[in-house]
N, C-alpha and C positions, 0 to 999 in steps of 0.2 A: 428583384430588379437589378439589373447588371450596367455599371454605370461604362460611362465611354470610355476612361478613365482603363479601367476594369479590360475593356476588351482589347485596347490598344499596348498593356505590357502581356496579356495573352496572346497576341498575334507577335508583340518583339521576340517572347519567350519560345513558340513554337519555330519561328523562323533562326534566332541566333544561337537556341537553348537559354541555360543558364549559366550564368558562369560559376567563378570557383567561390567568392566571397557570399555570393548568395547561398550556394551547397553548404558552405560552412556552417553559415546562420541558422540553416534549418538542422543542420544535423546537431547544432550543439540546443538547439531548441529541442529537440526529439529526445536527447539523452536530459535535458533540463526537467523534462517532462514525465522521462521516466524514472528518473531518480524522486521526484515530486513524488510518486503514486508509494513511496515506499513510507513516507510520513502521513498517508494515508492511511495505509497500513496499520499502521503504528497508533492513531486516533481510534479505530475501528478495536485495535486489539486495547486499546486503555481502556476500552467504554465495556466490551465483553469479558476484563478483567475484574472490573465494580461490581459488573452485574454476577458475574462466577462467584465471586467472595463473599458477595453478600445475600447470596439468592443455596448457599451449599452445597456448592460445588468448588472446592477447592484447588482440585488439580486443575479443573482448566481456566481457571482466575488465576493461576499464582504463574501458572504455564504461557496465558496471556501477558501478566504482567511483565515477565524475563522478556518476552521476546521483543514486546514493544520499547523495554527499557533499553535494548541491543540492536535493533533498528535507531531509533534513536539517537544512540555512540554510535551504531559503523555508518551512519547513511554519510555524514559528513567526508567519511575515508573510501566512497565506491570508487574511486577511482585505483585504487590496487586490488578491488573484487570482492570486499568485506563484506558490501552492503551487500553484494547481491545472494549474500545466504539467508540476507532479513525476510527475502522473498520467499523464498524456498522455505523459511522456517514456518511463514505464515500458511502459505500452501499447506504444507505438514499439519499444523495445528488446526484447521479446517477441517480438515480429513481426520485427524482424530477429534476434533470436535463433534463433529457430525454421525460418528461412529458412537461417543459416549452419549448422545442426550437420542439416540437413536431408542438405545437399551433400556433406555429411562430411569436408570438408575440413578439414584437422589441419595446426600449424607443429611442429615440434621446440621447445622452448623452453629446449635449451642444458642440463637439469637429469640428471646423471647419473642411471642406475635402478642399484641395488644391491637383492640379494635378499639 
């Protein structure tokens, strides 16, 4: 439902555009936002680091855990470009994730099973 409200800075918007303070607001909302997805990231890679460690698979638990621990320290500093290799590292490790449990290849990791 689209309130009146609603249609009348639509109709300001289409006729005046936007101006510069509004541009601003969004674009620093956009980079707010993308910078958010990287602590994302970074949750995703903690949780597939436990599960790698403790499931024997080492490399890509410990591989997990660096990267998230590096997201983590650069996200705060993206603004000179740090963060955005947390991205690119995640990507990376995706793609060889996916590659290794492809193969299915499995270590022991020494952890007794008891039922």
């Amino acid at each position: 439902m689209v309130r009146p409200a609603d249609r009348l800075l639509a109709a300001d918007v289409s006729r005046h555009g936007i101006g510069t303070a509004l541009a601003r607001t969004l674009v620093t909302v956009n980079e707010s936002m993308y910078v958010a997805t990287w602590f994302l990231f970074a949750l995703f890679l903690a949780a597939a680091a436990v599960l790698g460690l403790t499931g024997g698979r080492r490399a890509l638990g410990g591989s997990a855990a660096a990267i998230a621990a590096f997201t983590v320290v650069a996200a705060p500093l993206a603004f000179n470009g740090v963060g955005q290799a947390s991205e690119l590292l995640f990507f990376a490790w995706t793609i060889g994730a996916s590659i290794t449990l492809l193969r299915g290849e499995t270590k022991s990791a020494g952890i007794p099973v008891t039922a």
